[in-house]
DRENLO-331066 format. One record per atom (N, C-alpha, C): residue in three letters; residue number from 1; atom name; x, y, z. Coordinates in Angstrom, 2 decimals, decimal comma. Layout:
N
+------+-----+------+---------+---------+---------+
| type | seq | atom |       x |       y |       z |
+------+-----+------+---------+---------+---------+
|  ALA | NUM |   CA |       X |       Y |       Z |
...
+------+-----+------+---------+---------+---------+
end
This chain:
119
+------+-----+------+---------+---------+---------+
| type | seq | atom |       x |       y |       z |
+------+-----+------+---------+---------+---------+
|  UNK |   1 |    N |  -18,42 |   31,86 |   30,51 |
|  UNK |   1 |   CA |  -17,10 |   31,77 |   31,10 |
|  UNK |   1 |    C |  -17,13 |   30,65 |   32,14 |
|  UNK |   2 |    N |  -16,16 |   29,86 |   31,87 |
|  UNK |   2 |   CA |  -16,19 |   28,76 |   32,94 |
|  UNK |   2 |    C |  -15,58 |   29,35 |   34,36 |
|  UNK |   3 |    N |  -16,17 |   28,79 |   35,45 |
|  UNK |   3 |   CA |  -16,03 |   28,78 |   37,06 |
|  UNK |   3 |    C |  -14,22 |   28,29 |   37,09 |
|  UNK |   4 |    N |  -14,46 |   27,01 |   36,71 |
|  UNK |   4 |   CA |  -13,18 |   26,38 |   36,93 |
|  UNK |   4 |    C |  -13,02 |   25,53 |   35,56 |
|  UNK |   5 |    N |  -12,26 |   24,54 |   35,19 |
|  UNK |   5 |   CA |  -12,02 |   23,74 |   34,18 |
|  UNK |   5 |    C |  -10,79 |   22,93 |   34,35 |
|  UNK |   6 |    N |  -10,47 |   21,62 |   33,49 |
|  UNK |   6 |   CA |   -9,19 |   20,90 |   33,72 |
|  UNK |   6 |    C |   -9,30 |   20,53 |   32,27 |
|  UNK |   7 |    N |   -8,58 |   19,91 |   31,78 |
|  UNK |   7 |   CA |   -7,97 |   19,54 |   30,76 |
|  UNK |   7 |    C |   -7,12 |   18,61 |   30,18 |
|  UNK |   8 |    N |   -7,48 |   17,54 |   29,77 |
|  UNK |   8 |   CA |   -6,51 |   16,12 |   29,78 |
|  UNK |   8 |    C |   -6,70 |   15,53 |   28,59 |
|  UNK |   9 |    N |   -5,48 |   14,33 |   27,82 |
|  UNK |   9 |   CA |   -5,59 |   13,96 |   26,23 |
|  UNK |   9 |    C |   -5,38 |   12,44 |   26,80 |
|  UNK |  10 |    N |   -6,27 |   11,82 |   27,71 |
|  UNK |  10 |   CA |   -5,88 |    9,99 |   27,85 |
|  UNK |  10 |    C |   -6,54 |    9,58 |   26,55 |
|  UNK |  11 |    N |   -6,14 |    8,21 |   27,08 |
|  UNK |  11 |   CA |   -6,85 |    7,78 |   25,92 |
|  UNK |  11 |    C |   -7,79 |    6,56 |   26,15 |
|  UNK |  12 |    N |   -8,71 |    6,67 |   25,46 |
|  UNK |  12 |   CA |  -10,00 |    6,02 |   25,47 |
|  UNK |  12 |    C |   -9,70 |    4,29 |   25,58 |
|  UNK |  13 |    N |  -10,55 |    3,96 |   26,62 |
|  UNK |  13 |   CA |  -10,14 |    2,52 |   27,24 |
|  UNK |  13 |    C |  -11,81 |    1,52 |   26,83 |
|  UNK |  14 |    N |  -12,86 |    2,44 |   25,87 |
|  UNK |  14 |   CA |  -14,08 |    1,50 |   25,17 |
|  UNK |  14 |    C |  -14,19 |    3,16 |   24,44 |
|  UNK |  15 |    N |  -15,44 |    2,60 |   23,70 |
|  UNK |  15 |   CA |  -16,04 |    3,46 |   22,75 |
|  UNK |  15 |    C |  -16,68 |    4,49 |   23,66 |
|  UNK |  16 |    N |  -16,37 |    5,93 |   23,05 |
|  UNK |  16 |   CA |  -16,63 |    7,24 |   23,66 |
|  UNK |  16 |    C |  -17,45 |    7,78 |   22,21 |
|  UNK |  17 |    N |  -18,27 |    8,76 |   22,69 |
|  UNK |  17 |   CA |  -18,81 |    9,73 |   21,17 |
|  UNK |  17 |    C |  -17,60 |   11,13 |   21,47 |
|  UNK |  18 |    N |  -17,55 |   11,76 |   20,37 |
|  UNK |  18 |   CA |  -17,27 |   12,58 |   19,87 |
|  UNK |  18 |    C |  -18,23 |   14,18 |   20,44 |
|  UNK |  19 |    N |  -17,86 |   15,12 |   21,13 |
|  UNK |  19 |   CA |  -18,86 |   16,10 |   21,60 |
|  UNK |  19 |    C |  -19,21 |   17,31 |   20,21 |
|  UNK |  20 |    N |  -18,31 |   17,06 |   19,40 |
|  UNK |  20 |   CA |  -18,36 |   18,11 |   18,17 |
|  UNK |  20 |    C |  -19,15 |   17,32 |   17,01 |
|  UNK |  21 |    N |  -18,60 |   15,62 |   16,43 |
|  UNK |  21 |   CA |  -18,96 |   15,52 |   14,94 |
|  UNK |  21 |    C |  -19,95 |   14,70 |   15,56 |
|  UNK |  22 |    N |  -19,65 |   13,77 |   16,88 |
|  UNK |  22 |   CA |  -20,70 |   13,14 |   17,01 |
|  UNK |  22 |    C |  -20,26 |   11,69 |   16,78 |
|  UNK |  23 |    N |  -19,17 |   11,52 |   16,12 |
|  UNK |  23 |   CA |  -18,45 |   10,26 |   15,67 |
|  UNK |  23 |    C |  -18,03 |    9,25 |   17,05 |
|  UNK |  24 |    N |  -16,95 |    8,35 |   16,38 |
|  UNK |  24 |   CA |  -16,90 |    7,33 |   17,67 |
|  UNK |  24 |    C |  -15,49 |    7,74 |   18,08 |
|  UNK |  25 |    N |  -14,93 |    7,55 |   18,38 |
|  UNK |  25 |   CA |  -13,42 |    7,30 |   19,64 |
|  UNK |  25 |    C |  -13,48 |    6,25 |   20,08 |
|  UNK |  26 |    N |  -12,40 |    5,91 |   19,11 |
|  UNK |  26 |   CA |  -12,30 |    3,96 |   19,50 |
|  UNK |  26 |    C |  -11,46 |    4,15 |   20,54 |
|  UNK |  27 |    N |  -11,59 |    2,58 |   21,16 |
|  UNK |  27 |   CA |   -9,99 |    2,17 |   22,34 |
|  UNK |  27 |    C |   -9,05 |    2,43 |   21,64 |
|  UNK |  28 |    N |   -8,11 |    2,70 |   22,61 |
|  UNK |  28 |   CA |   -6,86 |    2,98 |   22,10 |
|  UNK |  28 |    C |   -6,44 |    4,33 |   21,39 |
|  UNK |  29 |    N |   -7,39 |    5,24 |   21,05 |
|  UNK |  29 |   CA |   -7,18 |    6,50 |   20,65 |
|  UNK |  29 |    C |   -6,96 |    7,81 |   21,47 |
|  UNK |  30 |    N |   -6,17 |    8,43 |   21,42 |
|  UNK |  30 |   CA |   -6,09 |    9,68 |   22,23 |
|  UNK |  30 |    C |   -7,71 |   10,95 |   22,09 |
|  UNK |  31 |    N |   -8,25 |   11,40 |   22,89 |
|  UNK |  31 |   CA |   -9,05 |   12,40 |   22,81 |
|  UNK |  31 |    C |   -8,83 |   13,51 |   24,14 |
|  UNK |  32 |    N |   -9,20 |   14,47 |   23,87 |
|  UNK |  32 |   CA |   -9,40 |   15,62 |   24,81 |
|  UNK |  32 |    C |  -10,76 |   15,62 |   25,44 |
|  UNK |  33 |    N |  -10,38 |   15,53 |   26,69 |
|  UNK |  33 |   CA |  -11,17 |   15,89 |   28,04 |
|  UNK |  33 |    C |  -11,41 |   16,97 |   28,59 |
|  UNK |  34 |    N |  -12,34 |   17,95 |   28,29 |
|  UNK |  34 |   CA |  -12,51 |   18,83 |   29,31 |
|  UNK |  34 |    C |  -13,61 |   18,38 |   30,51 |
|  UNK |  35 |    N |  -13,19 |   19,07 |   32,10 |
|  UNK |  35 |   CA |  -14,10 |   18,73 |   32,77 |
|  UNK |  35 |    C |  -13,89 |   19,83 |   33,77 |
|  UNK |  36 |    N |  -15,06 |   20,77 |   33,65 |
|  UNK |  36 |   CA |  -15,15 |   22,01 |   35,22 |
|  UNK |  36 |    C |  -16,63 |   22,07 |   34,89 |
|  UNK |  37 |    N |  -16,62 |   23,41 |   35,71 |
|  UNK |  37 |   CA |  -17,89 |   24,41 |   36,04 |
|  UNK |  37 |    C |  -18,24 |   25,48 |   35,13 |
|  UNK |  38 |    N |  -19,43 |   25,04 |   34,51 |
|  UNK |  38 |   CA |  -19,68 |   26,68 |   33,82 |
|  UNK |  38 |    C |  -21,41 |   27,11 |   34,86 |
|  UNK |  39 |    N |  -21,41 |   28,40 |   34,72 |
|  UNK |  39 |   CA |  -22,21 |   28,97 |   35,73 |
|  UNK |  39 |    C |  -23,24 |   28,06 |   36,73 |
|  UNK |  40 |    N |  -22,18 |   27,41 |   37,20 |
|  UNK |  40 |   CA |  -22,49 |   26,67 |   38,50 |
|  UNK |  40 |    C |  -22,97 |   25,35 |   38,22 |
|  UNK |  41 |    N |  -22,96 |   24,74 |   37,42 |
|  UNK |  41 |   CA |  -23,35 |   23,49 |   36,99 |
|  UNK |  41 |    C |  -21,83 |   22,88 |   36,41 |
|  UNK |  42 |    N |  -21,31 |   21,09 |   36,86 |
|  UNK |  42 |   CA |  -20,40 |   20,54 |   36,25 |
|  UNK |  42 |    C |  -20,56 |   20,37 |   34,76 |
|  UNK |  43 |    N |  -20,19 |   19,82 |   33,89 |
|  UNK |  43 |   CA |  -19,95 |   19,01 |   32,86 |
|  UNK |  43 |    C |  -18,69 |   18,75 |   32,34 |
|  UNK |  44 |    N |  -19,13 |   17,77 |   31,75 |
|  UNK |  44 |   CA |  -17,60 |   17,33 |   30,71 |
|  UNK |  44 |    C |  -17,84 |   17,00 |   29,14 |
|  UNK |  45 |    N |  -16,77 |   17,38 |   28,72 |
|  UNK |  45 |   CA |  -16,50 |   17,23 |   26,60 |
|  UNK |  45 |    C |  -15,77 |   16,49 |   26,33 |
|  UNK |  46 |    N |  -15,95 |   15,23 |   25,61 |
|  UNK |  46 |   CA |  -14,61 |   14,49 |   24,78 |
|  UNK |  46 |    C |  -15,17 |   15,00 |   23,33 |
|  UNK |  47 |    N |  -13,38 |   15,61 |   23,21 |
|  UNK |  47 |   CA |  -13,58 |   15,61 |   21,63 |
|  UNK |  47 |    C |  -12,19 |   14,94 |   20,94 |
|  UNK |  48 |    N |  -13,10 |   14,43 |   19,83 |
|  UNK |  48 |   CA |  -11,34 |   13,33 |   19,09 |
|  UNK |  48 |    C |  -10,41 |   14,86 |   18,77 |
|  UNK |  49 |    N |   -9,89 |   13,63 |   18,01 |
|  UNK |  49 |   CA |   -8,40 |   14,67 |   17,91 |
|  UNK |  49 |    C |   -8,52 |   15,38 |   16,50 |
|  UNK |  50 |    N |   -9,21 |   14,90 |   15,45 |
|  UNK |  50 |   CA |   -9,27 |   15,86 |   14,32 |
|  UNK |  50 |    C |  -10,24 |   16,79 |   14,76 |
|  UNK |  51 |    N |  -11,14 |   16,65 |   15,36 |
|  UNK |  51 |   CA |  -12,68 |   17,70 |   15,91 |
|  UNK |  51 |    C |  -11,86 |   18,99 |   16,55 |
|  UNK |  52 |    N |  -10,29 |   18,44 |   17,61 |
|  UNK |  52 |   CA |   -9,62 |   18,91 |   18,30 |
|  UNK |  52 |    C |   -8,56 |   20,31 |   17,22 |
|  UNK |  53 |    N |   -7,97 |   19,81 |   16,46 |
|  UNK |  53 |   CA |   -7,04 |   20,16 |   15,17 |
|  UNK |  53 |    C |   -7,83 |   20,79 |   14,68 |
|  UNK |  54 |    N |   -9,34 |   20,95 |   14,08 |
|  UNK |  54 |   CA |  -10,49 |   21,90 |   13,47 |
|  UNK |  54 |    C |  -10,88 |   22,87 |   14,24 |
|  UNK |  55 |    N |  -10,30 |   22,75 |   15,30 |
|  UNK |  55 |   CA |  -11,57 |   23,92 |   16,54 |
|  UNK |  55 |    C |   -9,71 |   24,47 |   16,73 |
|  UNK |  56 |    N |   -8,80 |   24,29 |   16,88 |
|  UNK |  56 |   CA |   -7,69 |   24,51 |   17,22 |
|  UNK |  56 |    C |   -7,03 |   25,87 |   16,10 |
|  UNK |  57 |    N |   -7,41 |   25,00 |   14,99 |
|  UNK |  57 |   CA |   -6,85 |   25,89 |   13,72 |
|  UNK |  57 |    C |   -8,25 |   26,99 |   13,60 |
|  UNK |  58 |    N |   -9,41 |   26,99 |   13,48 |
|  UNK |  58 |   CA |   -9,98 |   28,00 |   13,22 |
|  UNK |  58 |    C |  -10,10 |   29,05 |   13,89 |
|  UNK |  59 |    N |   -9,88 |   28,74 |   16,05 |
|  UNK |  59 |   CA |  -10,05 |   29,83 |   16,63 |
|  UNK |  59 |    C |   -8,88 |   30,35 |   16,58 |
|  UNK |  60 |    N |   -7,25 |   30,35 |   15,78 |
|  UNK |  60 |   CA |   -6,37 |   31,28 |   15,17 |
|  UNK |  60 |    C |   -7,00 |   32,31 |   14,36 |
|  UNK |  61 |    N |   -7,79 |   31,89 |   13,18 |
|  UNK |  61 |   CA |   -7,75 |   32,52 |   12,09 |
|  UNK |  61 |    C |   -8,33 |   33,94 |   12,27 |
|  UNK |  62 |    N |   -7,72 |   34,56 |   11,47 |
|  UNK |  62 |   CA |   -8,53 |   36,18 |   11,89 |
|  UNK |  62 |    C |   -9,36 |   36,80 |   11,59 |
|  UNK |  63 |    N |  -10,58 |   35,87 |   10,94 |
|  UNK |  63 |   CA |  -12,03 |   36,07 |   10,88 |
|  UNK |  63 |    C |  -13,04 |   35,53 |   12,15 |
|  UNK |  64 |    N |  -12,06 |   34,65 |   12,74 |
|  UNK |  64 |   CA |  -13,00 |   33,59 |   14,26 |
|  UNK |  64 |    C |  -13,44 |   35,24 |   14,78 |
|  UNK |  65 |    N |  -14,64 |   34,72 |   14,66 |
|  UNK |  65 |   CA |  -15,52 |   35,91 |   15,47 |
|  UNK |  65 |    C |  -15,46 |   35,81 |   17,04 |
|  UNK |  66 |    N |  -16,06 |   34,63 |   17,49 |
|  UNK |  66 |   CA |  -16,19 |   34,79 |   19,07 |
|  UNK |  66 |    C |  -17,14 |   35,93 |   19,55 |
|  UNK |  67 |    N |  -17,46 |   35,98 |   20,71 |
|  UNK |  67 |   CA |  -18,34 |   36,94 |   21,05 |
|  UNK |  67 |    C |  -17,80 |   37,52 |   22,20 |
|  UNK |  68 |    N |  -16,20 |   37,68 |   21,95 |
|  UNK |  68 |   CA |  -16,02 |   38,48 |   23,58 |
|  UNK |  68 |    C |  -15,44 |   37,98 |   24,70 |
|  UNK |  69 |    N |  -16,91 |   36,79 |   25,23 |
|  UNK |  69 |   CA |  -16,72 |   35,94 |   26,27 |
|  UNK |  69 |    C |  -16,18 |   34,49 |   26,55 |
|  UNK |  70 |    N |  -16,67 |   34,11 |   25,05 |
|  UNK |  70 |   CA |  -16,55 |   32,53 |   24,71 |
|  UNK |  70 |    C |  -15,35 |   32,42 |   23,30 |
|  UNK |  71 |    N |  -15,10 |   31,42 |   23,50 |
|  UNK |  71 |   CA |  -13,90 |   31,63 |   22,61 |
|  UNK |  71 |    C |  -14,50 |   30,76 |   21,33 |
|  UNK |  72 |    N |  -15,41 |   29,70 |   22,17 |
|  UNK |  72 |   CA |  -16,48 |   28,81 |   20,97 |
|  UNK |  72 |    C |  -17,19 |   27,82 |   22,28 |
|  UNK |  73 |    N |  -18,36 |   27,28 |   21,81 |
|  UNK |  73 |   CA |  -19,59 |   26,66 |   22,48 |
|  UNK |  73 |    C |  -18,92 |   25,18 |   22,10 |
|  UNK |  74 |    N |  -19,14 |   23,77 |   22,68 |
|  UNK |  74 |   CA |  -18,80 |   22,84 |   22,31 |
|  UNK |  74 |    C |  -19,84 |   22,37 |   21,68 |
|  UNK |  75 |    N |  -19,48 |   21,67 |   21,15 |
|  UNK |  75 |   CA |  -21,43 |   21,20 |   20,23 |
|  UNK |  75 |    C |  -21,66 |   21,76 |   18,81 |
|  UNK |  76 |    N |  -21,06 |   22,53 |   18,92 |
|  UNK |  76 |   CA |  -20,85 |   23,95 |   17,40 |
|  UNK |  76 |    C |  -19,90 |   24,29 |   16,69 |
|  UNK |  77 |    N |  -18,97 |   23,18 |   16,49 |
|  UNK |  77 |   CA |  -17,76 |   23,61 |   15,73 |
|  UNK |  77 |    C |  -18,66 |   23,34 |   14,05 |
|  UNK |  78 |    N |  -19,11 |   22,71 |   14,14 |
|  UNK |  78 |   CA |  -19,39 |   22,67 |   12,59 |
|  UNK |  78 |    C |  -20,31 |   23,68 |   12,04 |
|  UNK |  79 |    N |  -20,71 |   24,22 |   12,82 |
|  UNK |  79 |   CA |  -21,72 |   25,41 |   12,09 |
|  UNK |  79 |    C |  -20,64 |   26,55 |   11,90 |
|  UNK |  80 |    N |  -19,70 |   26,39 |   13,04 |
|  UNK |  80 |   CA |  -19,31 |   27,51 |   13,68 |
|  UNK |  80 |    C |  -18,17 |   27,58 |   12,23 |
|  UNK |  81 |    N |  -17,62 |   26,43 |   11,36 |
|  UNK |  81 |   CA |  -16,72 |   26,35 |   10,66 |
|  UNK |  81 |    C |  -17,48 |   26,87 |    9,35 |
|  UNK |  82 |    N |  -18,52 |   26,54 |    9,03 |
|  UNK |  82 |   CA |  -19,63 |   27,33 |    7,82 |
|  UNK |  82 |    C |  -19,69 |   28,95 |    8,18 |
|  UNK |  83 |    N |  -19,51 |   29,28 |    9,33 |
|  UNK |  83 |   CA |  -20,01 |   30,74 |    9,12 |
|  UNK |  83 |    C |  -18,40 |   31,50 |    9,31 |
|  UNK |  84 |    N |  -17,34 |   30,62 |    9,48 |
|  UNK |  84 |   CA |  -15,77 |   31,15 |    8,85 |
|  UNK |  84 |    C |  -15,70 |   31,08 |    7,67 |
|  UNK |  85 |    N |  -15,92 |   30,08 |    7,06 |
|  UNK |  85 |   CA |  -15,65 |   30,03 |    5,39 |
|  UNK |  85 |    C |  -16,40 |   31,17 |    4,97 |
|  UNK |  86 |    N |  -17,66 |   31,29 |    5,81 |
|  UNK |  86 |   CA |  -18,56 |   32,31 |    4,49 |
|  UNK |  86 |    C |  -17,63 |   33,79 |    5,19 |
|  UNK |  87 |    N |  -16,47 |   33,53 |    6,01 |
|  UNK |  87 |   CA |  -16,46 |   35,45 |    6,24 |
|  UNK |  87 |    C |  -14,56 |   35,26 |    5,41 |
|  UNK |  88 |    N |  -13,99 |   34,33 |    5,46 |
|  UNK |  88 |   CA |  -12,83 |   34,51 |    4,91 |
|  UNK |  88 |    C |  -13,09 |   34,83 |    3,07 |
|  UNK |  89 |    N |  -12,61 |   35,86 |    2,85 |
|  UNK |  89 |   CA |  -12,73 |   36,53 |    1,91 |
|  UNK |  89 |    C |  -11,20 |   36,14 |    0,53 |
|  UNK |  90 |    N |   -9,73 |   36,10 |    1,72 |
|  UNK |  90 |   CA |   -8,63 |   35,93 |    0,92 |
|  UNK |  90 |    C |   -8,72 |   34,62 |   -0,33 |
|  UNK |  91 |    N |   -7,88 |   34,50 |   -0,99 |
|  UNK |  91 |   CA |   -7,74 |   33,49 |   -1,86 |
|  UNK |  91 |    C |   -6,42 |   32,60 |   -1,63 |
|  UNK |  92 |    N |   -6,32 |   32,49 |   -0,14 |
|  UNK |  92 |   CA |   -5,02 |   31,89 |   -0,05 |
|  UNK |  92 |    C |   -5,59 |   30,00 |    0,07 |
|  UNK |  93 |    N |   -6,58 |   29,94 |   -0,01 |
|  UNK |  93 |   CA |   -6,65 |   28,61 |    0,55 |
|  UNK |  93 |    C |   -7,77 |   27,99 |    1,86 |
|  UNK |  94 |    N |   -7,93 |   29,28 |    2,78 |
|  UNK |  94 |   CA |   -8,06 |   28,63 |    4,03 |
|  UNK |  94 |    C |   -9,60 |   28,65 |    3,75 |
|  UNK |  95 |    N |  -11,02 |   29,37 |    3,11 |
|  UNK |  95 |   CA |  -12,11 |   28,74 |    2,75 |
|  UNK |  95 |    C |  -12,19 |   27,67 |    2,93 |
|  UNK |  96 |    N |  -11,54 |   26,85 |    1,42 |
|  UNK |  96 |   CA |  -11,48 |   25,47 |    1,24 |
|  UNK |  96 |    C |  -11,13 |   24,79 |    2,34 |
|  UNK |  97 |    N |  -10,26 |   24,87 |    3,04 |
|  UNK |  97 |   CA |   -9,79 |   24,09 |    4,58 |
|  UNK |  97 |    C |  -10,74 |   24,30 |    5,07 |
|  UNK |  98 |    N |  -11,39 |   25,55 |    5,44 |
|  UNK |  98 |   CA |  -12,74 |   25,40 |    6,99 |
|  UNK |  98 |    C |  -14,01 |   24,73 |    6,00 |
|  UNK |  99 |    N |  -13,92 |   24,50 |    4,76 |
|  UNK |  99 |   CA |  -15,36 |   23,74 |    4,31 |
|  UNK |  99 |    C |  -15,13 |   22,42 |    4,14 |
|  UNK | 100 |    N |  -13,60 |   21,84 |    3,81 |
|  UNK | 100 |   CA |  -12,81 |   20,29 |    4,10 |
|  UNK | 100 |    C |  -13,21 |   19,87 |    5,63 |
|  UNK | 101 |    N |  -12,95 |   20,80 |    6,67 |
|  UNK | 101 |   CA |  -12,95 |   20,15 |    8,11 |
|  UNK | 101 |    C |  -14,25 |   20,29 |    7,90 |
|  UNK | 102 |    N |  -15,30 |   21,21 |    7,53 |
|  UNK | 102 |   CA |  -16,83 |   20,85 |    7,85 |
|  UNK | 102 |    C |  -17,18 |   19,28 |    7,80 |
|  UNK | 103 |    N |  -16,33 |   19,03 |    6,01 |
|  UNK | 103 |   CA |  -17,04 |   18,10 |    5,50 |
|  UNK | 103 |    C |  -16,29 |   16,25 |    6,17 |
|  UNK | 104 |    N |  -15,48 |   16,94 |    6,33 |
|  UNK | 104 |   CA |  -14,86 |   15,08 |    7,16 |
|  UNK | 104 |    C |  -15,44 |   15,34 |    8,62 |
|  UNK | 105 |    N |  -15,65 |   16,41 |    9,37 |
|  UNK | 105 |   CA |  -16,73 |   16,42 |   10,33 |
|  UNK | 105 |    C |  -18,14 |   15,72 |   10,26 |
|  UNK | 106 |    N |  -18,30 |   15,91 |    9,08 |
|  UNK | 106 |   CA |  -20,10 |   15,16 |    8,81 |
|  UNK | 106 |    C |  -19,62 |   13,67 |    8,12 |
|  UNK | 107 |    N |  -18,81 |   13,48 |    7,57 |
|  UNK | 107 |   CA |  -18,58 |   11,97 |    6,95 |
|  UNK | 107 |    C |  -18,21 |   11,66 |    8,76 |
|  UNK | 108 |    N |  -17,30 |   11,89 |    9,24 |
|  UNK | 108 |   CA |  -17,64 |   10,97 |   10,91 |
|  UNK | 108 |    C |  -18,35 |   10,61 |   11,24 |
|  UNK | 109 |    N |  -19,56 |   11,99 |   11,53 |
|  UNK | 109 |   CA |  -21,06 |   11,39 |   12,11 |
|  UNK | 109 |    C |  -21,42 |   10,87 |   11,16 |
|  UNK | 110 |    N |  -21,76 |   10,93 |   10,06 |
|  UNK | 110 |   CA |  -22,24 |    9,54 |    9,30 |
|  UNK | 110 |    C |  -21,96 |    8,39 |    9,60 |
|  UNK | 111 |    N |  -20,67 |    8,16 |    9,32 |
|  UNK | 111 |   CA |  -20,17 |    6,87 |    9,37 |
|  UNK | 111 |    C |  -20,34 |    6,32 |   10,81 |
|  UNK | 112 |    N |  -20,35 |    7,08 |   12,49 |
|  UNK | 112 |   CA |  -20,65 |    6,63 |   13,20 |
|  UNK | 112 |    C |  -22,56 |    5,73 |   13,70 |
|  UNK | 113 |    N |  -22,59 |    7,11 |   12,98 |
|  UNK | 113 |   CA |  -24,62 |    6,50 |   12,56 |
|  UNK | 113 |    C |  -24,67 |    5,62 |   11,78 |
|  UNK | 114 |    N |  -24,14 |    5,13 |   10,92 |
|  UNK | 114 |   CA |  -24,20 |    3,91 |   10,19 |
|  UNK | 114 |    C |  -23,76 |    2,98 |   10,69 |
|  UNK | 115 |    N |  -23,20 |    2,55 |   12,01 |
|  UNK | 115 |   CA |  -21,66 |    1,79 |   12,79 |
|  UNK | 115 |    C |  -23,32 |    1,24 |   14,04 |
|  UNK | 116 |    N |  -23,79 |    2,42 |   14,49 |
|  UNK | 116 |   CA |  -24,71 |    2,39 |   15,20 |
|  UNK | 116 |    C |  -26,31 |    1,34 |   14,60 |
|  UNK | 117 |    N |  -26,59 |    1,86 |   13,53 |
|  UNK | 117 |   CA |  -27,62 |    1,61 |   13,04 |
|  UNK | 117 |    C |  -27,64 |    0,18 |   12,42 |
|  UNK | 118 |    N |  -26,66 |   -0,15 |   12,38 |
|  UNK | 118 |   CA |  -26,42 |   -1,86 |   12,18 |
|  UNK | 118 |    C |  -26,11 |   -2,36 |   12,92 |
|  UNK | 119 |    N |  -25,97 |   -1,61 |   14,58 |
|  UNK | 119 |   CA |  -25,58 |   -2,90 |   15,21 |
|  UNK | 119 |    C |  -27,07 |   -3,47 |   16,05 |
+------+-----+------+---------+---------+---------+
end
């Protein structure tokens, strides 16, 4: 449980990483800022805006487990989106969506590691 926290969507003025896929956040793109206290230590999260829209739509769904306290860990949406697909059971669709956001989650970090690794 965070101490305190703030919350802001500027937008990126050089290249930022991604706190979820790991990808880039170019200039000129909007991302989410979190920045407080969790048990007594600062930090801060940029996450882009699809990482944002994936963590947004799954902690609706009514399999998001959570544990109570945390609503989700930053760093862990993509595991966290594998172990929704494996509990949604219906046949309406939304599986396929939480294993789509897994998978353009990992083509990001790819493609940012490849962006990296050539330069």
């Amino acid at each position: 449980m965070s101490d305190f926290q703030t919350e802001s969507t500027p937008t990126a003025r050089k290249v930022h990483i991604c706190e979820e896929c790991h990808g880039h956040i170019e200039p000129g793109q909007k991302d989410q800022l979190i920045s407080g206290s969790w048990d007594g230590d600062m930090a801060s999260f940029k996450t882009c805006i699809p990482c944002l829209e994936a963590r947004n739509w799954a902690t609706v769904q009514p399999e998001w487990g959570g544990d109570g306290e945390h609503l989700y860990y930053f760093g862990q949406l993509e595991e966290d989106l594998s172990y929704l697909a494996s509990e949604i059971t219906s046949q309406d669709g939304r599986r396929f969506h939480a294993y789509r956001l897994q998978a353009l989650m990992s083509r990001r970090r790819l493609s940012a590691k490849a962006l990296r690794s050539a330069a």
